[in-house]
C-alpha positions as CSV (number, residue, x, y, z in Angstrom):
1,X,-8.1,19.0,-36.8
2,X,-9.5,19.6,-33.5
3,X,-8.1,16.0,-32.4
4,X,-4.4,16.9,-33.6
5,X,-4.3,20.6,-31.7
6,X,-5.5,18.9,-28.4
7,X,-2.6,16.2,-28.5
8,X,-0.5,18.9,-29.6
9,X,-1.5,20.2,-25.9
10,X,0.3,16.8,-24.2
11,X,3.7,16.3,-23.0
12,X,4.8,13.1,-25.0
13,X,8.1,12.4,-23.8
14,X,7.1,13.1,-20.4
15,X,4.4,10.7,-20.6
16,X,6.4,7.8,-21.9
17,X,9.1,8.3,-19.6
18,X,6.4,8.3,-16.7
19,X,4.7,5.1,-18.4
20,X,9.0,4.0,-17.5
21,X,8.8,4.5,-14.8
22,X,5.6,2.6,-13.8
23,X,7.0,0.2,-15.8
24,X,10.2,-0.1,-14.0
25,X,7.7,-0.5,-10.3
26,X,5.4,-3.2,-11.9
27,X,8.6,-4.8,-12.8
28,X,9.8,-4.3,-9.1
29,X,6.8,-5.7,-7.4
30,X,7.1,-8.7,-9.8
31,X,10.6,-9.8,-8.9
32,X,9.9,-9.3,-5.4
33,X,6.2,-11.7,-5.9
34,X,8.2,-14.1,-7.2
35,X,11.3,-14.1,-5.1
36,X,9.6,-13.3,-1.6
37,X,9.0,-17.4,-0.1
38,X,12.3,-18.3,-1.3
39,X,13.9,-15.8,0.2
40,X,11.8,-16.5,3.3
41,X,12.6,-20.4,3.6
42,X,16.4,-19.6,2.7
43,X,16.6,-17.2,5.6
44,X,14.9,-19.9,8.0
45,X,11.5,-18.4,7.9
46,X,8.4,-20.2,7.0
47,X,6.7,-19.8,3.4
48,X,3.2,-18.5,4.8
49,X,5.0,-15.8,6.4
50,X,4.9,-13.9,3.0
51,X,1.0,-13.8,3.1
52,X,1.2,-12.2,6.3
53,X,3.7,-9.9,5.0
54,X,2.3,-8.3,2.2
55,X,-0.8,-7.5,4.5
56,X,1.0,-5.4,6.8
57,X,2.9,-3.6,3.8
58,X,-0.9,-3.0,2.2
59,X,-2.0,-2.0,4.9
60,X,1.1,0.5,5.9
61,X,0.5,1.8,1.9
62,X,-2.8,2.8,2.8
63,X,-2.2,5.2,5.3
64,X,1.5,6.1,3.3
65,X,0.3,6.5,0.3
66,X,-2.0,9.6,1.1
67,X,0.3,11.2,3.3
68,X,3.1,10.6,0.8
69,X,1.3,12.4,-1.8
70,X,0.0,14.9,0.5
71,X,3.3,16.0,1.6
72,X,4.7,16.3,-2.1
73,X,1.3,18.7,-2.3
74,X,2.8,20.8,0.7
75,X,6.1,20.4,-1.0
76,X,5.0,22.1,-3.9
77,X,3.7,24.7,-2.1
78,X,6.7,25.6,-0.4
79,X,9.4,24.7,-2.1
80,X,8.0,24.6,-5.7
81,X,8.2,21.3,-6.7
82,X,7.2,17.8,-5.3
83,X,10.3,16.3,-7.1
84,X,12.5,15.7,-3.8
85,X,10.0,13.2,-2.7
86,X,10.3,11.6,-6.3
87,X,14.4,11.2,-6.5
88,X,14.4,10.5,-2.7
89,X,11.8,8.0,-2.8
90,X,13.2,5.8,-6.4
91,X,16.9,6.4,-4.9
92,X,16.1,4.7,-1.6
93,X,13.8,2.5,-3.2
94,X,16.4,1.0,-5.7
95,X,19.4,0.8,-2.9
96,X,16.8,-1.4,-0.5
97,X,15.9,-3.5,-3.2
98,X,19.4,-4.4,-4.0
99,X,19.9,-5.0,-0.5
100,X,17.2,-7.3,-0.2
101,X,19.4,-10.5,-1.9
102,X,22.8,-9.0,-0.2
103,X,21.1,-10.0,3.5
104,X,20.1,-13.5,2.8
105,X,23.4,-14.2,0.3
106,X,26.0,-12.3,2.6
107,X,24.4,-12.3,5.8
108,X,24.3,-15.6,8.2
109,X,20.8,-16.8,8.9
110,X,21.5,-16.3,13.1
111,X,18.9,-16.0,15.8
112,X,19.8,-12.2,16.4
113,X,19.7,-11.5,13.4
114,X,17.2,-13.2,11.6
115,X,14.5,-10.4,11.7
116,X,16.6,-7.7,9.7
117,X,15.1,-9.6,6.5
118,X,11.4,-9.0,7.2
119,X,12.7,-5.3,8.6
120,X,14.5,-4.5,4.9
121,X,11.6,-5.9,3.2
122,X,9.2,-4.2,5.0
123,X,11.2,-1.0,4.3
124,X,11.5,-1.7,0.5
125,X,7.5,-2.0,0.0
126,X,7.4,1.6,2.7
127,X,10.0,3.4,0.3
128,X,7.7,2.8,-2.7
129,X,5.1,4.5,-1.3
130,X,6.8,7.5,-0.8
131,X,7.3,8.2,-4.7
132,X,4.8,6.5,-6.2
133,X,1.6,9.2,-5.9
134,X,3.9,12.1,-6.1
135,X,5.1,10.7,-9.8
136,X,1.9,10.2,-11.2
137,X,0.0,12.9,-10.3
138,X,2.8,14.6,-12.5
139,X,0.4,13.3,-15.5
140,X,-1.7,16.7,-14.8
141,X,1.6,18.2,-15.7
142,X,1.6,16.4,-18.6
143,X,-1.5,16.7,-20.7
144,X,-4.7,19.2,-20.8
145,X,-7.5,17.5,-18.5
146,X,-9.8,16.2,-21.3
147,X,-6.9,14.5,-22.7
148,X,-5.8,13.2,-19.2
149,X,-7.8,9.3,-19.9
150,X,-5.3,9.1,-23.2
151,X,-2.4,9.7,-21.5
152,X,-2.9,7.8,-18.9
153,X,-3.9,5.0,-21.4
154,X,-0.2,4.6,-22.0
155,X,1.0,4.3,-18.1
156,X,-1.6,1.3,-18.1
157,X,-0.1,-0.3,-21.2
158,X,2.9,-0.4,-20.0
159,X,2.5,-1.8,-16.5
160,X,0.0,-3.9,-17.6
161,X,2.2,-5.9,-20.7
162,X,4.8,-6.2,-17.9
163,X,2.6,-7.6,-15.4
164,X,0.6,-10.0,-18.3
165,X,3.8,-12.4,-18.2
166,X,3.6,-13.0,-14.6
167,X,2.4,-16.1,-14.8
168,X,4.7,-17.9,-17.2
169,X,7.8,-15.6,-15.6
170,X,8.3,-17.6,-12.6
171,X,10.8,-20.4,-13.6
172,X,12.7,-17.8,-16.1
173,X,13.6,-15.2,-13.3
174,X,14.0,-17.4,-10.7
175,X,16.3,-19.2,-12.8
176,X,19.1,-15.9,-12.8
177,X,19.0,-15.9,-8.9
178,X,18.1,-13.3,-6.7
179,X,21.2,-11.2,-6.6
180,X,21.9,-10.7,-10.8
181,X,17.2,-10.5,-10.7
182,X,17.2,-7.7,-7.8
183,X,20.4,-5.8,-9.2
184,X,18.3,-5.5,-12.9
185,X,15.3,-4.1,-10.8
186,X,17.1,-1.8,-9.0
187,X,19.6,-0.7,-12.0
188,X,16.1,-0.4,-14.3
189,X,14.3,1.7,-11.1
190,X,17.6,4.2,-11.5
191,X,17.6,4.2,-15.0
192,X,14.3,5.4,-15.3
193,X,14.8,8.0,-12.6
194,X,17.8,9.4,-14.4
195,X,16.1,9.7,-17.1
196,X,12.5,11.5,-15.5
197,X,14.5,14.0,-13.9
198,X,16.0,14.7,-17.4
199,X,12.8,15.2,-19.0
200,X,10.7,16.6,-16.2
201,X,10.1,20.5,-17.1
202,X,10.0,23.0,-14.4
203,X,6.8,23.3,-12.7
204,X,5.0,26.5,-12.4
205,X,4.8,28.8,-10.0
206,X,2.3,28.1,-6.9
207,X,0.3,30.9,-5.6
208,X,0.6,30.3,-1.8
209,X,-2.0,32.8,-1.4
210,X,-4.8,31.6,-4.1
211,X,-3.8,27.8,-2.2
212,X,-4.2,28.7,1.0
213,X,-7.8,29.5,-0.2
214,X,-8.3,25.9,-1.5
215,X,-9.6,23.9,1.4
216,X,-9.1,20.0,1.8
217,X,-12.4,18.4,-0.5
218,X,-12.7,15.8,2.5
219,X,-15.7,14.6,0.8
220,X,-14.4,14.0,-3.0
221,X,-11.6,12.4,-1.3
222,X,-13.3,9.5,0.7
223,X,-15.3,9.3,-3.2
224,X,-11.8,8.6,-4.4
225,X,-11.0,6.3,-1.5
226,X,-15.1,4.2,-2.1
227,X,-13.6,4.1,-5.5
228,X,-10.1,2.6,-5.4
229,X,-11.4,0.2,-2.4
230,X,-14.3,-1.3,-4.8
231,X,-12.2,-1.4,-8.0
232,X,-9.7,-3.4,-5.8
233,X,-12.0,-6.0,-4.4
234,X,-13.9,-6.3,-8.1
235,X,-10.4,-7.1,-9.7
236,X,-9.8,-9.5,-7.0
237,X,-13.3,-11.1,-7.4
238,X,-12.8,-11.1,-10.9
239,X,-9.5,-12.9,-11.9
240,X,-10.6,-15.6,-9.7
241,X,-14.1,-16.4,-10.8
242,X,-12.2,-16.2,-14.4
243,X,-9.4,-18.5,-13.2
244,X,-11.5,-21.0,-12.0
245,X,-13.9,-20.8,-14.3
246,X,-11.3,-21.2,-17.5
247,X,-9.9,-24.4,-15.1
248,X,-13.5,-25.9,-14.9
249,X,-13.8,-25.1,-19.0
250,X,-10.7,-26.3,-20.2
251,X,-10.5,-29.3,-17.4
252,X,-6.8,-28.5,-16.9
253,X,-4.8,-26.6,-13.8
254,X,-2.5,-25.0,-16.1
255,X,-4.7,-22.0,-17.5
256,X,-1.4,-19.7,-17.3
257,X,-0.9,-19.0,-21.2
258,X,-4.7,-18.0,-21.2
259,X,-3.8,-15.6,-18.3
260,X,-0.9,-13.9,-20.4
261,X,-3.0,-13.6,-23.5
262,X,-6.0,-12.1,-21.4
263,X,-3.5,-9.5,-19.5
264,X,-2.0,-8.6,-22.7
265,X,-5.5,-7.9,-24.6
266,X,-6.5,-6.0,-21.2
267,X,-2.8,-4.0,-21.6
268,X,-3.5,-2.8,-25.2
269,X,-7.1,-2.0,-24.7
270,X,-6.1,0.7,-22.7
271,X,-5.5,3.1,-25.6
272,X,-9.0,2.7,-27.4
273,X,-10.3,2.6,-23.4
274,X,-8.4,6.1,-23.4
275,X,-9.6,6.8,-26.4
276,X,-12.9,6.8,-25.9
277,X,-13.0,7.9,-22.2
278,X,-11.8,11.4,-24.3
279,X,-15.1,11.6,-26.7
280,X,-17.6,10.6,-23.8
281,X,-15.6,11.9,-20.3
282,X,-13.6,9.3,-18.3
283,X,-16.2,9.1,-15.2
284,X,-18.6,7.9,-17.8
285,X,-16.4,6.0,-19.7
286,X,-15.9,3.9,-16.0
287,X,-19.6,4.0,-15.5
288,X,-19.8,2.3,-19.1
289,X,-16.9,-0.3,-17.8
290,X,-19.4,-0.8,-14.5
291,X,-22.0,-1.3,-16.1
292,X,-21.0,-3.8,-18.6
293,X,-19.0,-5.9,-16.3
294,X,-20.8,-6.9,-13.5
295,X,-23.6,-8.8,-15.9
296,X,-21.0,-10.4,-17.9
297,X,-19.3,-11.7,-14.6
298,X,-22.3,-13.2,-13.6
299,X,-23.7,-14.7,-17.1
300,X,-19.8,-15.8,-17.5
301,X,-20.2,-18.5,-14.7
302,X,-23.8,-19.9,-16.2
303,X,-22.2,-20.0,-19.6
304,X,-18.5,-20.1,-19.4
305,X,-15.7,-18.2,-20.6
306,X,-16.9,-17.5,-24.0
307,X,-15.1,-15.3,-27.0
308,X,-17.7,-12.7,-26.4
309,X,-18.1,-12.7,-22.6
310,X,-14.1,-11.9,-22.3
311,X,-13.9,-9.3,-24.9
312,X,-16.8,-7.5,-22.7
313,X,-14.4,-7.9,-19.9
314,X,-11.1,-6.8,-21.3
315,X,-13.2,-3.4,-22.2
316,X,-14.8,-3.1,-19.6
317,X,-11.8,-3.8,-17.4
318,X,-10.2,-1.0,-19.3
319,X,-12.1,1.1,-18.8
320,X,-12.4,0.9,-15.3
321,X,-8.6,0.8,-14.5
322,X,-7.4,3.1,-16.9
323,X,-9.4,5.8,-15.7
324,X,-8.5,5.5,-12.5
325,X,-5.8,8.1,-12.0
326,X,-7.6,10.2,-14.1
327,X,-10.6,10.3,-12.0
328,X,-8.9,10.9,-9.3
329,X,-6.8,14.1,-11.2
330,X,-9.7,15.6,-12.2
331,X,-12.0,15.1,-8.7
332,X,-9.9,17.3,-6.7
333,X,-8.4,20.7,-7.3
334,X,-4.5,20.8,-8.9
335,X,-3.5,21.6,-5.5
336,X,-4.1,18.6,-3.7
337,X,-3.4,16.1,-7.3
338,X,-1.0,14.1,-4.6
339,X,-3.4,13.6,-1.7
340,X,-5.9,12.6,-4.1
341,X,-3.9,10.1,-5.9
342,X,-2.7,8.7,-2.7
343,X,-6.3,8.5,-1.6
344,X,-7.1,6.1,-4.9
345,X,-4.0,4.0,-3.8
346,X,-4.3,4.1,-0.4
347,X,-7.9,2.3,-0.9
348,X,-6.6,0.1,-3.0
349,X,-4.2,-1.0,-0.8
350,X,-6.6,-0.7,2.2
351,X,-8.4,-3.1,0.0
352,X,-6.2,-6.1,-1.2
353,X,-5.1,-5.9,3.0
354,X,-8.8,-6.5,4.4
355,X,-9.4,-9.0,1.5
356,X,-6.5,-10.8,2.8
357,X,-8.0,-10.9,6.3
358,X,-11.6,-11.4,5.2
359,X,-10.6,-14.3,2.9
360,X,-8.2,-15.8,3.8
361,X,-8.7,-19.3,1.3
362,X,-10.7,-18.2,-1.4
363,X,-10.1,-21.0,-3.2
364,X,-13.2,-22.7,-1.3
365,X,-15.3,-19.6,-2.8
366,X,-17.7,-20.7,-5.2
367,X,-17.8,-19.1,-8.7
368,X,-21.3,-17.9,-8.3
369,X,-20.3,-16.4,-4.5
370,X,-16.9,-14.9,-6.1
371,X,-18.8,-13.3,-9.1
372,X,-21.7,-12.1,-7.0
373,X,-18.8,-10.6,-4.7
374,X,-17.0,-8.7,-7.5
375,X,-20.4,-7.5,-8.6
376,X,-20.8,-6.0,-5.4
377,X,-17.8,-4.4,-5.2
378,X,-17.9,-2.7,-9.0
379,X,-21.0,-1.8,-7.8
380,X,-20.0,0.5,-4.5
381,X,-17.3,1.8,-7.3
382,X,-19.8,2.8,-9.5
383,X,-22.0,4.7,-6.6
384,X,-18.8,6.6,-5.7
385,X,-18.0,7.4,-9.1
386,X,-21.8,8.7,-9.9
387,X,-21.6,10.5,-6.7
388,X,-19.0,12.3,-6.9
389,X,-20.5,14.1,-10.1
390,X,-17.5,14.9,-12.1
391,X,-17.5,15.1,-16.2
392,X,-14.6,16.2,-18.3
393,X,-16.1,19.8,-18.6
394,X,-16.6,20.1,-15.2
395,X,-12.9,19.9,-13.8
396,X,-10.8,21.9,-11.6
397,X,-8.9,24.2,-13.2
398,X,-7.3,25.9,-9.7
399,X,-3.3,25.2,-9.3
């Protein structure tokens, strides 16, 4: 009984309209994957440039994404709601991504004017920064804190069925060209805007007084920042020890169907991850993902890619992603939920940038140097996470 009043306390139509619309970004950022060295080469630039591309936007999201969702926090202050930085930020974000195909279909390839393709794509990736920690720190909105890991469970499941089929999605979408593949993104993006400003209820009234009074928890933040950096360089670590490992296994290249079935089991064992995270607290719940992952990445390049040793991992991967934004909700007080989610992205991106840098061919990384590496990383994530000291009873409650 106690179960069915607390989900009686969350916001269920909110919630899957916000899994939408992370739905609708994954599905974004997969088109753009996919399309971005074609569109490169067809606009006279070389291939490689899109490494060095997607470092600078990472890096730019590391600094945007805080201040992004720190100035929806100030938004709310003042004006009462951070939604302005929502519409305006999926609006411009859909309209750029459309006009991503236009330049290289419409426009001539000239001298002049060749750099107003890297200029438009930097500009896409710069616009989704500025909704992205604004909307989903609107989950706190959406659900009592102890049932914030179960929520979010949902928000994971959908990004991460979406993003399973990347590997087997290549020839299909590129096969409807870029214009008719950026015009569904973009149409889906608005769509699911529409729709979230629909459903998004009033939010209440701040205090400017009582958060005036609430200062800037500089320390939980760079917890949240430790955090997002490790989890990003463990995920990193991890998918490629697994890829090569499965390639060594199964003596074949092609290992992408594996991939698709081991991002969908990851996807839906986000809801018992959420689950769970609920009867025992999320940061212990991550812990428990910690924990359990780092020795099965290292016993899964002495024995292989067992049954058992990946249904450890999916858990324990689920665990440790889908309380992500959750941890972050609950670290720092209601008033600063967009700064703090920023901070979780922001190292992430910070992250996936220096490992660019740092690494630059990881495919002459060893298994054993790749899984001691990812070890490492879940590791620091795992001090950050017991540092910071946070249970489910112990959160927040000021607005």
């Amino acid at each position: 009984m106690t179960t069915s009043k607390s989900h009686l306390n969350i916001l269920w139509v909110q919630v899957w309209v916000l899994a939408a619309v992370q739905g609708a970004i994954t599905l974004s950022w997969l088109i753009y994957n996919i399309y971005l060295p074609q569109l490169l080469t067809q606009f006279g630039f070389p291939a490689s440039l899109a490494v060095g591309l997607v470092l600078v936007e990472n890096a730019l999201a590391a600094v945007l994404e805080p201040l992004m969702g720190g100035l929806s926090d100030q938004a709310r202050r003042w004006v009462g709601t951070r939604f302005p930085f929502i519409s305006v930020g999926m609006i411009l974000a859909s309209a750029l991504f459309i006009a991503i195909p236009c330049v290289v279909s419409l426009i001539p390839p000239t001298t002049v004017i060749r750099s107003l393709l890297p200029i438009v794509l930097v500009a896409w990736a710069l616009a989704m920064t500025i909704f992205r920690s604004p909307v989903m720190c609107l989950l706190g909105m959406y659900s009592k804190p102890a049932q914030l890991p179960l929520t979010a469970s949902f928000i994971t499941l959908t990004g991460g069925v979406i993003g399973a089929f990347k590997p087997i999605s290549y020839k299909f979408i590129l096969s409807l060209g870029p214009v008719y593949t950026f015009a569904i993104g973009s149409f889906v993006m608005l769509g699911a805007a529409a729709v979230f400003r629909l459903v998004n209820p009033s939010e209440a009234p701040v205090d400017r007084h009582q958060a005036e009074t609430v200062k800037l928890p500089l320390e939980k933040l760079a917890l949240i920042l430790g955090t997002g950096f490790g989890v990003a360089w463990g995920i990193r670590f991890l998918m490629d020890v697994l890829g090569k490992v499965l390639k060594t296994q199964l003596n074949t290249d092609n290992i992408d169907m594996q991939l698709v079935w081991i991002g969908i089991a990851i996807a839906i064992a986000s809801i018992p991850a959420g689950i769970f995270a609920v009867k025992i607290g999320n940061s212990q719940a991550m812990l428990c993902g910690i924990c359990a992952i780092i020795p099965s990445l290292l016993i899964m390049i002495s024995l292989g890619a067992q049954i058992p040793i990946i249904v450890v991992i999916v858990a324990s991967f689920s665990l440790i992603v889908n309380g992500a934004i959750p941890f972050a909700l609950g670290l720092v007080p209601q008033r600063w939920a967009g700064l703090g989610i920023g901070m979780y992205f922001g190292g992430f991106a910070l992250a996936m940038s220096l490992f660019g840098i740092i690494f630059p061919q990881l495919q002459v990384i060893t298994p054993f140097i790749g899984a001691v590496g990812g070890g490492l990383a879940f590791l620091f994530a795992g001090v950050c996470i017991a540092v910071s000291g946070i249970s489910e009873t112990q959160r927040n409650p000021e607005v």
